[in-house]
C-alpha positions as CSV (number, residue, x, y, z in Angstrom):
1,X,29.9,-0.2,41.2
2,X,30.1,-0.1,37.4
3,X,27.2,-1.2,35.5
4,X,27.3,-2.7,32.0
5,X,25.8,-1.7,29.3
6,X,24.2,-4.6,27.1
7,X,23.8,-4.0,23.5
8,X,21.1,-5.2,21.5
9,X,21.9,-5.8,17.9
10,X,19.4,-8.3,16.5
11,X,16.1,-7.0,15.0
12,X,12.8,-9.0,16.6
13,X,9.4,-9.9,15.7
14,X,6.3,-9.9,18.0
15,X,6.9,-13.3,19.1
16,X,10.1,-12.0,20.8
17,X,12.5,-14.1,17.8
18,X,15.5,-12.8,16.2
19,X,14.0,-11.6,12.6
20,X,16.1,-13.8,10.0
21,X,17.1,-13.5,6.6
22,X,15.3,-15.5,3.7
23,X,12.1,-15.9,5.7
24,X,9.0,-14.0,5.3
25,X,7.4,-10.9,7.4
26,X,4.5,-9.0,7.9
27,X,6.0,-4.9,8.4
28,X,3.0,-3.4,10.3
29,X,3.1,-0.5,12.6
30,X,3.8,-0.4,16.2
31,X,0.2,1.8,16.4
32,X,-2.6,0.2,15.0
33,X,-4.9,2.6,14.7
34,X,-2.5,4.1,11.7
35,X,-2.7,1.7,9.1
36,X,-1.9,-1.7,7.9
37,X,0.8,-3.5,6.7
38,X,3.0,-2.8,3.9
39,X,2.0,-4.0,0.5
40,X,2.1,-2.9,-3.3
41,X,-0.8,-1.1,-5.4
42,X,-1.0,0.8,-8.5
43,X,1.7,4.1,-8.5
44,X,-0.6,5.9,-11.0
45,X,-5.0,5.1,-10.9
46,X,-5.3,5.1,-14.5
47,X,-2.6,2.3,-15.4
48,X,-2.5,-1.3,-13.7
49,X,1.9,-1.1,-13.8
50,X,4.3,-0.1,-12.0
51,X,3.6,-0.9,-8.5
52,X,4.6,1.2,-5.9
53,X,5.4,0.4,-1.9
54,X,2.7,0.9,0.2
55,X,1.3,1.0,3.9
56,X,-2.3,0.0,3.5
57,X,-5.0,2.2,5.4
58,X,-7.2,-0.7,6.3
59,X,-6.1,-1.7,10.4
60,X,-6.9,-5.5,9.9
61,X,-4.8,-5.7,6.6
62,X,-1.2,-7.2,6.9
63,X,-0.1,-6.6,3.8
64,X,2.0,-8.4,1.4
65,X,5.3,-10.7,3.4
66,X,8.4,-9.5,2.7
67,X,11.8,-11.5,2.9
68,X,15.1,-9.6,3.7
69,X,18.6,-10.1,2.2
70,X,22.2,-8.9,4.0
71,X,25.0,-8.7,2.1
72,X,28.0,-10.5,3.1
73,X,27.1,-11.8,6.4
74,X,27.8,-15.0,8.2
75,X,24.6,-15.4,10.1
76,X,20.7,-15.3,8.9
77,X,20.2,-12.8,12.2
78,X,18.9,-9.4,11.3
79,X,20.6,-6.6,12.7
80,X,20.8,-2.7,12.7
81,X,22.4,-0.6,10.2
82,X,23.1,-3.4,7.9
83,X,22.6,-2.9,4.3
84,X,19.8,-5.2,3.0
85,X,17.7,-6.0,0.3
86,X,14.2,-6.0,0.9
87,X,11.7,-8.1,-1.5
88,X,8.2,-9.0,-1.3
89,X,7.7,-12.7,-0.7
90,X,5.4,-13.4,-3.6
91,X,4.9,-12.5,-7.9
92,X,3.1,-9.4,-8.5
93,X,0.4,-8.8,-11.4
94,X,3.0,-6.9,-13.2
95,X,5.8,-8.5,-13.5
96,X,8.5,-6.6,-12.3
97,X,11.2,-7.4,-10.2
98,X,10.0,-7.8,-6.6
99,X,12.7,-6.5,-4.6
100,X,12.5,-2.8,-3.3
101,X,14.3,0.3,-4.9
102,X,14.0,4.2,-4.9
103,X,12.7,6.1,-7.6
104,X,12.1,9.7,-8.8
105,X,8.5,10.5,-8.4
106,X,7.4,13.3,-11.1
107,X,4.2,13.6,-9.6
108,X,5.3,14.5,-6.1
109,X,8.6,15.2,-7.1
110,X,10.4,12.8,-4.3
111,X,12.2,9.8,-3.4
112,X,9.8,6.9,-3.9
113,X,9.9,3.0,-3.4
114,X,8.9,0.8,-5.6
115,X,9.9,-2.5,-7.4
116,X,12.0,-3.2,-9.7
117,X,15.2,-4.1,-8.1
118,X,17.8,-6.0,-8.3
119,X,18.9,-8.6,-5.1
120,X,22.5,-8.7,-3.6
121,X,23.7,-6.5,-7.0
122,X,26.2,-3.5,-5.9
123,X,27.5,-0.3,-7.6
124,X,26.1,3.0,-9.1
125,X,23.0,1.2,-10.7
126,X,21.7,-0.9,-7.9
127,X,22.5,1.8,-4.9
128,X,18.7,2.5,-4.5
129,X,18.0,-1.0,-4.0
130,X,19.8,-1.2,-0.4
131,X,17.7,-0.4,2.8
132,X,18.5,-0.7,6.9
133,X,16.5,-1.1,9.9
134,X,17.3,1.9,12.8
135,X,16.1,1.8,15.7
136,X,12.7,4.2,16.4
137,X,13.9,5.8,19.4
138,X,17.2,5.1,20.9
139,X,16.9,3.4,23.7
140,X,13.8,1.4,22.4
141,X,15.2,-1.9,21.5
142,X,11.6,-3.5,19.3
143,X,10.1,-0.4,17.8
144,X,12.1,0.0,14.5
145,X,11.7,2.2,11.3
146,X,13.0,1.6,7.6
147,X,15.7,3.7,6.1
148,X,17.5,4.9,2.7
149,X,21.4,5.4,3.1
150,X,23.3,2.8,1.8
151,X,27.0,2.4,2.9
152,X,30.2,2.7,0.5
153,X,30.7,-1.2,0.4
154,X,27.4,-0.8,-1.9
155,X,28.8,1.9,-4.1
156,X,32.2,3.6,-3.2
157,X,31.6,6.5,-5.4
158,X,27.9,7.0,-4.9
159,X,26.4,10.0,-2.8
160,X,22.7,9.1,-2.4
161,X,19.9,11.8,-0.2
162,X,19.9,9.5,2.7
163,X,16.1,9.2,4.7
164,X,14.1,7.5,6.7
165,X,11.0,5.9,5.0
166,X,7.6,7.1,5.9
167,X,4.2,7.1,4.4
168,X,2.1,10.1,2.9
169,X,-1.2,9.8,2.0
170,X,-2.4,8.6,-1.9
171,X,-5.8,7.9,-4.0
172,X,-7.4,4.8,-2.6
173,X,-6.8,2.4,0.1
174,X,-2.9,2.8,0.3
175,X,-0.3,5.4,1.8
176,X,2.6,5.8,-0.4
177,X,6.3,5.1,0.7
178,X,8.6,7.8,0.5
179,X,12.3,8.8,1.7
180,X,12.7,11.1,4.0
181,X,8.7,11.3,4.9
182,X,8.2,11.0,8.6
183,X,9.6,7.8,9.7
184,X,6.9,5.4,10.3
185,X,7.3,3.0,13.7
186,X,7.2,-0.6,12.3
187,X,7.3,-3.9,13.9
188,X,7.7,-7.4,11.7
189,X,5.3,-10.3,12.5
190,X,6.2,-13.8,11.2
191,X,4.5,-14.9,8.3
């Protein structure tokens, strides 16, 4: 007897829906006990801007909703390895563009996120804004983690350092997001 092998492509939330694009989410992590939900805060203590991507460190905190773009797709579904914009649902205090992108942090000297982005824009100046959901484990279909590689149909030319996103600890309440940081396990809860 052959058995088939079903495929699972869709990303879902923790109602068991397929995550769409355009409507907003809660990123928390699969473990509880390590943290709350994504969100912004300060990138340096002494200035109020830029903002930088953050997990916060409080358990009952769900962060800031996020929204998630694809380009160049024909349904809202959410799926693996599919280049997407991520952006945080709401204004921030400072200003700035609130759809994700990787910068150079001189303090730590890494691949950070923060905002500043720019949505559905391709080429060599918008390549850090483009981000994928992988699966956690392999054969774990609902535990996912965030990732850094965009594909050539964002930049033909561009070779980026490829990561997955993960959080190290910073002053305060928050845990920094960094490429290539120990992936952290993330689930998205409907807004």
């Amino acid at each position: 007897m052959i058995k088939a092998q079903v495929v699972i492509n869709e990303i879902y939330d923790t109602d068991g829906d397929i995550v769409q694009t355009g409507k907003p989410y809660h990123i928390l992590p699969v473990v509880r006990r390590r943290g709350g939900g994504i969100a912004t805060a300060r990138t340096n203590a002494n200035q109020a801007c830029p903002l930088s991507v953050v997990q916060k460190s409080d358990t009952s905190d769900l962060g800031e909703p996020v929204v998630f773009y694809s380009k160049g797709k024909s349904t809202q579904n959410v799926t693996f390895s599919t280049d997407m914009n991520v952006e945080f649902a709401s204004a921030n205090s400072c200003g700035e563009s609130p759809v994700w992108t990787v910068k150079h942090d001189k303090a730590t000297s890494s691949l950070s996120v923060g905002l500043g982005g720019m949505r559905m824009a391709k080429g060599p100046k918008f390549v850090n804004n483009w981000f994928r959901i992988e699966r956690f484990f392999r054969r774990f279909h609902f535990d996912y983690k965030l990732n850094f590689c965009p594909t050539k149909t964002i930049c033909p030319p561009c070779k980026v350092n490829c990561g997955d996103l993960g959080v190290v600890q910073a002053q305060g309440d928050a845990w920094r997001l960094l490429v290539g940081a120990s992936p952290l396990r993330i689930k998205f809860k409907k807004a």
